[in-house]
C-alpha positions in Angstrom: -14.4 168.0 207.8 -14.4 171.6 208.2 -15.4 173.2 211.3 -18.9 174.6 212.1 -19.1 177.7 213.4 -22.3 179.1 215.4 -22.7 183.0 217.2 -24.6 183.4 220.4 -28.1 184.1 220.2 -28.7 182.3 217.1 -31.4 179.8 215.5 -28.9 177.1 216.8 -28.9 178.4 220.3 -32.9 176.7 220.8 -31.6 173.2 219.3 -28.6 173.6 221.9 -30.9 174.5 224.4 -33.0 171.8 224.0 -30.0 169.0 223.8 -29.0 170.7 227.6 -32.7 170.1 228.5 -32.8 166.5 227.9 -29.3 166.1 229.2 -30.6 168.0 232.9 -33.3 165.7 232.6 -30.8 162.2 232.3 -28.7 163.4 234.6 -29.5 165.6 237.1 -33.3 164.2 237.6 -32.0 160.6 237.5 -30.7 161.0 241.5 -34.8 161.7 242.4 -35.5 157.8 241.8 -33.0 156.4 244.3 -35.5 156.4 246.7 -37.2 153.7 245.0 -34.4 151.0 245.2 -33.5 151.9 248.6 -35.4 149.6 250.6 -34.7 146.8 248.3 -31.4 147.8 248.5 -31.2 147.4 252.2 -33.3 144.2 252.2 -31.0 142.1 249.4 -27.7 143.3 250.7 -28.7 143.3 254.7 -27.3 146.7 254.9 -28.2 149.7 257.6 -29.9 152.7 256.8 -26.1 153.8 256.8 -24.5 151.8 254.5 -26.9 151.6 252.4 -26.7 155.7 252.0 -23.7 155.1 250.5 -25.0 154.3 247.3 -26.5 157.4 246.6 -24.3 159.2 248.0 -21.4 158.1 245.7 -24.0 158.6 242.8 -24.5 162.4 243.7 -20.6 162.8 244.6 -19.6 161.5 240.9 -22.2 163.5 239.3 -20.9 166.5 240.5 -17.4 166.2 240.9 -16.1 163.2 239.0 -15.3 163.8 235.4 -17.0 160.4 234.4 -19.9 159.9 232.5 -22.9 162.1 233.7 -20.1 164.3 235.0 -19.1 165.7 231.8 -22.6 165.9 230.4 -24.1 167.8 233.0 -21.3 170.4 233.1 -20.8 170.9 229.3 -24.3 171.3 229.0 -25.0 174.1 231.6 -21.4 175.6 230.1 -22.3 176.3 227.1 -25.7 177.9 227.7 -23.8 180.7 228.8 -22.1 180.8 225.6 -24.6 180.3 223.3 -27.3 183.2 225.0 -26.2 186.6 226.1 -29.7 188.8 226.1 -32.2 185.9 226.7 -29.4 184.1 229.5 -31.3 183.6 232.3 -34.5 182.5 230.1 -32.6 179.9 228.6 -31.1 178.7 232.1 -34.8 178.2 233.7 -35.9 176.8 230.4 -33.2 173.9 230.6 -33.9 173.6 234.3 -37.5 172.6 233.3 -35.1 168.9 232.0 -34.3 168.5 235.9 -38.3 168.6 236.8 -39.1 166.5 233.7 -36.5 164.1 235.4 -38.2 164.3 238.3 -41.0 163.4 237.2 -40.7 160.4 235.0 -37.4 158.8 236.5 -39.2 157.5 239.6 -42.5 156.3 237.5 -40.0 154.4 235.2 -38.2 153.0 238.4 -40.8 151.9 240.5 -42.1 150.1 237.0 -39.1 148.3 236.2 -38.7 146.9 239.6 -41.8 145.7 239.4 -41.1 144.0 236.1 -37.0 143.4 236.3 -35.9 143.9 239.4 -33.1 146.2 240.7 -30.1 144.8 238.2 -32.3 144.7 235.3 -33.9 148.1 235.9 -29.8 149.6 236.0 -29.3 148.1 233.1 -32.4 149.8 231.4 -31.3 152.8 232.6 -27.5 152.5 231.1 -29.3 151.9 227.9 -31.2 155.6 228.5 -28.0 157.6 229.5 -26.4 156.7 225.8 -29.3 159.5 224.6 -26.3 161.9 226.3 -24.0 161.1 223.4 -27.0 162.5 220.2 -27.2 165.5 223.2 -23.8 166.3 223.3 -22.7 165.5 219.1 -25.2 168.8 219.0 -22.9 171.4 220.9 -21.2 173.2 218.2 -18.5 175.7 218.6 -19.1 179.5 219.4 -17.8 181.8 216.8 -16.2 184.7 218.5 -15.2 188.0 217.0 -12.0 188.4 215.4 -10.2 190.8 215.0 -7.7 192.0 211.9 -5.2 189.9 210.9 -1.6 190.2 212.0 1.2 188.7 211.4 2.2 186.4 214.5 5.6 187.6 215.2 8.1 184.7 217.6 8.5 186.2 220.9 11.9 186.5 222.0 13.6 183.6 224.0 12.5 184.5 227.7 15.6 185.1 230.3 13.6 184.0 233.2 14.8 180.3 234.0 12.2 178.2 233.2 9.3 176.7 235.7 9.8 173.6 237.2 7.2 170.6 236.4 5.5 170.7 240.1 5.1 174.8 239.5 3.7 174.0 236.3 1.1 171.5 237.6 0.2 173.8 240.2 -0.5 177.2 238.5 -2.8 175.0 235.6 -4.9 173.9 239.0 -5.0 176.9 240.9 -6.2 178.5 237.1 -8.7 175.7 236.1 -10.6 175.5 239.5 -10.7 179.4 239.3 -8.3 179.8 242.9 -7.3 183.3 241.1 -11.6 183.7 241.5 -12.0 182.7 244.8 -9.0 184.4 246.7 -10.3 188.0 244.6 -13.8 187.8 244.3 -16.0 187.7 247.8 -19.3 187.2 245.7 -18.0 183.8 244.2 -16.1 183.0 247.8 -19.4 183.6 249.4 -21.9 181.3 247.0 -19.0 179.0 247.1 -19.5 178.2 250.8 -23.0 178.9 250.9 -24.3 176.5 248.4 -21.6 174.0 249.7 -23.1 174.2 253.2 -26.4 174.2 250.9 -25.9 170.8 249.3 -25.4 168.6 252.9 -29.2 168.9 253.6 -30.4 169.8 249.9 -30.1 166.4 248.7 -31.5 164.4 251.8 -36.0 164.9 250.9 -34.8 163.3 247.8 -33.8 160.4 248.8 -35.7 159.6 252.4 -38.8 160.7 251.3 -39.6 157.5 249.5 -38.8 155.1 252.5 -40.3 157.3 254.8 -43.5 157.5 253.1 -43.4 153.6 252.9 -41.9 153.2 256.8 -45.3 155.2 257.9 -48.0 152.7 255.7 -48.0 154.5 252.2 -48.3 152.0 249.3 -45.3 151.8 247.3 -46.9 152.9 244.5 -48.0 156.6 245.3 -45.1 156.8 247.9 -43.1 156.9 244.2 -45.8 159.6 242.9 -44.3 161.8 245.9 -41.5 162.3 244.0 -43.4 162.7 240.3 -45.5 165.4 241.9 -42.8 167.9 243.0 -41.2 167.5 239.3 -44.3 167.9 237.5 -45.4 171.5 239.0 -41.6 172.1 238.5 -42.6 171.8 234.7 -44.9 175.1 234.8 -43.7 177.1 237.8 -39.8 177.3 236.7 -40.7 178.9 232.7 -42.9 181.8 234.4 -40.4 182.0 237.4 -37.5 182.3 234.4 -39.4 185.1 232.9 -39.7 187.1 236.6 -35.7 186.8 236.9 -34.5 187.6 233.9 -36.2 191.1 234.1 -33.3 193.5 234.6 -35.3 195.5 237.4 -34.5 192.2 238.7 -31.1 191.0 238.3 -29.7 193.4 241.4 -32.1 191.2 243.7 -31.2 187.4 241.9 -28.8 186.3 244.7 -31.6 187.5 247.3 -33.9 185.6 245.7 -32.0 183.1 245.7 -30.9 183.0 249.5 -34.8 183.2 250.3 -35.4 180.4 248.2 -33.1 178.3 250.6 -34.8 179.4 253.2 -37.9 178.5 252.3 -36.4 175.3 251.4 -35.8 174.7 254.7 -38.8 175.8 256.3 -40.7 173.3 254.4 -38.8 170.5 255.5 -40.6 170.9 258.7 -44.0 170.0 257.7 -42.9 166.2 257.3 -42.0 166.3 260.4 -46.0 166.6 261.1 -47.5 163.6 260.5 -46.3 160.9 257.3 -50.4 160.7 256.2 -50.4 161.1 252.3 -52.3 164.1 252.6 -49.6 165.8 254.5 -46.9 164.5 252.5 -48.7 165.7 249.2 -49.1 169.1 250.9 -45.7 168.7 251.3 -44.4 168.2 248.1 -46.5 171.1 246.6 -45.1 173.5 248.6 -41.6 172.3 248.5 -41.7 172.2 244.8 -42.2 176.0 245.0 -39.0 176.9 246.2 -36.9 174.2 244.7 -38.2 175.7 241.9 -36.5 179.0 243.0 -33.2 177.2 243.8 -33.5 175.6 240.1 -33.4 178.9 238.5 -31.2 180.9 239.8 -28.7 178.2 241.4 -26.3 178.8 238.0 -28.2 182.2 237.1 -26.8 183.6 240.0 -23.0 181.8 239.2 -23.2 183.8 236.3 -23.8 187.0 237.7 -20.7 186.7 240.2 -18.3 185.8 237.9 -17.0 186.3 234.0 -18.2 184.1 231.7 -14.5 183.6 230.2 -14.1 181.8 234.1 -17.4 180.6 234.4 -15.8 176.9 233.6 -13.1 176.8 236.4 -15.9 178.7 239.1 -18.4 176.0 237.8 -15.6 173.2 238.1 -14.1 174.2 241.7 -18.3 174.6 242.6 -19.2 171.0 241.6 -16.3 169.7 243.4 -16.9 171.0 246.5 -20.6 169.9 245.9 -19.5 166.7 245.0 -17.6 166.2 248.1 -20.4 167.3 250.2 -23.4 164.5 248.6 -20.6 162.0 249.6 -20.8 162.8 253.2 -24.5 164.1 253.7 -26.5 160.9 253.0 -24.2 158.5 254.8 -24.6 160.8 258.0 -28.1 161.1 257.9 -28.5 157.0 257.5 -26.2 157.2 260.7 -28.4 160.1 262.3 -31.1 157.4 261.8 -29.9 154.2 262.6 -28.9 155.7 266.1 -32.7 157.4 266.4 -34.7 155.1 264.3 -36.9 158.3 263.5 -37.2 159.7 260.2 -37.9 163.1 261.5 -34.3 163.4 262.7 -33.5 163.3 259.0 -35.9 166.1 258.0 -34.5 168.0 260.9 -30.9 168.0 259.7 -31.9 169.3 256.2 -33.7 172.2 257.6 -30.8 172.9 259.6 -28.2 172.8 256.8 -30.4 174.8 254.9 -31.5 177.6 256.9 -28.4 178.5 257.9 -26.6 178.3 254.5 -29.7 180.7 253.4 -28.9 183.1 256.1 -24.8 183.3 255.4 -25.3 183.5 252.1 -28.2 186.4 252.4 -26.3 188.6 255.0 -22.7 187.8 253.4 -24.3 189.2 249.8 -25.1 192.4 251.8 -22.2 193.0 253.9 -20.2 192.4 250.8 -22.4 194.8 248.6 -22.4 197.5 251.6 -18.0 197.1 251.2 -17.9 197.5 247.4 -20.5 200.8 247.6 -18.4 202.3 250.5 -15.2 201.6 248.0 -17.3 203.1 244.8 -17.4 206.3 247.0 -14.5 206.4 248.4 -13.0 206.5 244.6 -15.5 209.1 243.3 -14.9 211.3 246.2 -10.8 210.7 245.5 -11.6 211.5 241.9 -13.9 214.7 242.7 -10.6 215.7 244.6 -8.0 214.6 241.8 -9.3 216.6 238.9 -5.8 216.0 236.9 -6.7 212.8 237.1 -8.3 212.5 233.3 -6.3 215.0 231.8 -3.1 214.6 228.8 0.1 215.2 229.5 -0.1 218.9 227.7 -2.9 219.6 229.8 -1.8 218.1 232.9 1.9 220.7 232.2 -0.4 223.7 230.9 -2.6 222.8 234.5 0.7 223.1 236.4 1.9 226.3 235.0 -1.5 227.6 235.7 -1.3 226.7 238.9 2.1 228.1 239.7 1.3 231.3 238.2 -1.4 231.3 241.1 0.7 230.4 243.7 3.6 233.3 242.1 0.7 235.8 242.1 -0.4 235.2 245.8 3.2 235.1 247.3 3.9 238.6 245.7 1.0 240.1 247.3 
């Protein structure tokens, strides 16, 4: 069957954009219902708060960082948005982000139904049923076409002299180039999000899945403790197109990794208000404000990737990115579930997500500027070299012609 070709910015590109919406949406939004099984969970296995963070924490480490099963839908879809939309880029990433709120927003609905109605087993296996969708998603990704250039005949290189690599060298140099090392030794912008949204992840994660049972701990019905959840996905829905639209301005794409670090911030911030009071009203409150800036992260969290490096290495960045991530939803959950089994108070919880968050907002905002204030001081310091260098641009019989002018000067003034 011959290959199908498609170019970037095409009819196709919408149909690929949709397939990456509803794969955001089985993937990515799935970790929001958690919540819902954890306290039967804990009752049917007898587990702590501890142990039984341990499931989702495994579920948000393989996501990221496995190469199994939602693993390789999530990153092939986000992958190839970049490669199917040049001019409309960041429109099309908050436009597939809108899958993630849509997942928010039905997954814990469906959950809290089927346990109801089949329990915890028979809801998973529901739900392994619903991630098959990923396979219709992903037979749409079609190649790229690229431009080609004339034909020419592919001449054999000559046998090489140098003695040949050894196996473990081999290994090594396909790592450090497929988790983009190269990137992050060379690049401060990509080193800096790196750690940032690393540090990010530890307390990012944690509303999402102690919200539930601390809504339920505190006297909410099961029932609208669920809609918690559902309500920060659906505003998600309207808030991330018109937010898309605001970022992908150019007047704006200088600020986007601001925006984004204030984002986090605000993230943060809001985690505080649960620590309040756990009345419905407060937690609703809540979840309306906090959808505003996850909305924010959403956006721009692979917008501002994007920006920082190539897009011939945006697969390696995003791989070494999601690894790291990965790594960092296995730890968070359990230690929070430790944090409250010592304390046996949920604000303890809320407080170490603030933490994490805050100050990953502020490294990441003041490493952006110290890193942008090095590269302008650079910038000048070659203009000024160049100002100083005017042989620099010039041909070879300009640069001789420039030199015999010069030393005609220089005969002229000695004579005097």
């Amino acid at each position: 069957m011959p290959q199908v070709l498609e170019r970037a910015d095409s009819r196709w590109s919408w149909v690929v954009l949709l397939a990456s919406l509803v794969t955001q949406a089985l993937t990515m939004g799935f970790p929001a219902c958690i919540g819902v099984f954890f306290t039967d969970l804990q009752r049917d296995f007898k587990a702590s708060n501890s142990e039984t963070s341990w499931f989702p924490s495994i579920l948000g480490a393989m996501v990221h960082g496995g190469g199994l099963g939602m693993c390789f839908s999530f990153q092939s879809g986000i992958t190839v948005l970049g490669l199917y939309f040049v001019r409309r880029r960041p429109l099309a990433n908050a436009l597939a982000s809108i899958g993630i709120s849509v997942g928010v927003t039905l997954w814990p609905l469906l959950a809290r139904y089927l346990l109801e109605a089949l329990g915890w087993r028979g809801a998973f296996l529901v739900f392994g049923g619903v991630f098959l969708h990923c396979c219709v998603c992903g037979a749409i990704l079609r190649p790229v076409a690229t431009s080609v250039g004339p034909d020419i005949k592919e001449v054999s290189p000559p046998p090489s002299k140098t003695p040949t690599r050894s196996c473990l060298a081999t290994c090594i140099s396909t790592i450090r180039y497929h988790l983009a090392f190269d990137v992050l030794r060379h690049n401060m912008g990509y080193c800096i999000y790196v750690v940032g949204v690393t540090w990010m992840v530890l307390g990012f994660s944690l509303p999402h899945i102690f919200l539930v049972p601390y809504a339920m701990h505190y006297g909410v019905e099961e029932y609208w403790a669920a809609m918690l959840m559902s309500v920060i996905g659906f505003c998600n829905i309207f808030l991330r197109p018109v937010a898309g639209l605001m970022v992908g301005r150019q007047s704006v794409a200088a600020y986007r990794k601001y925006l984004f670090s204030v984002a986090i911030l605000l993230n943060g911030l809001t985690n505080l208000i649960c620590t309040v009071s756990a009345d419905f009203r407060v937690l609703l409150g809540y979840c309306l404000v906090y959808s505003l800036s996850m909305c924010g992260i959403g956006i721009l969290l692979f917008q501002v990737l994007m920006d920082t490096v190539p897009m011939d290495r945006f697969p390696s960045a995003l791989g070494l990115f999601t690894i790291l991530c990965g790594i960092a939803s296995l730890i968070s959950p359990p230690l929070a579930g430790l944090l409250l089994d010592t304390t046996n108070n949920f604000n303890y919880v809320f407080y170490m997500s603030s933490a994490f968050l805050i100050s990953a907002a502020l490294f990441m905002g003041s490493g952006f500027y110290a890193s942008e204030k090095k590269q302008g001081g650079q910038a000048k310091v070659e203009d000024i070299l160049s100002e100083t260098t005017p042989m620099q641009g010039l041909t070879l019989e300009s640069k001789d012609s420039a030199k015999k002018q010069l030393c005609s000067e220089n005969m002229y003034v000695t004579s005097v």
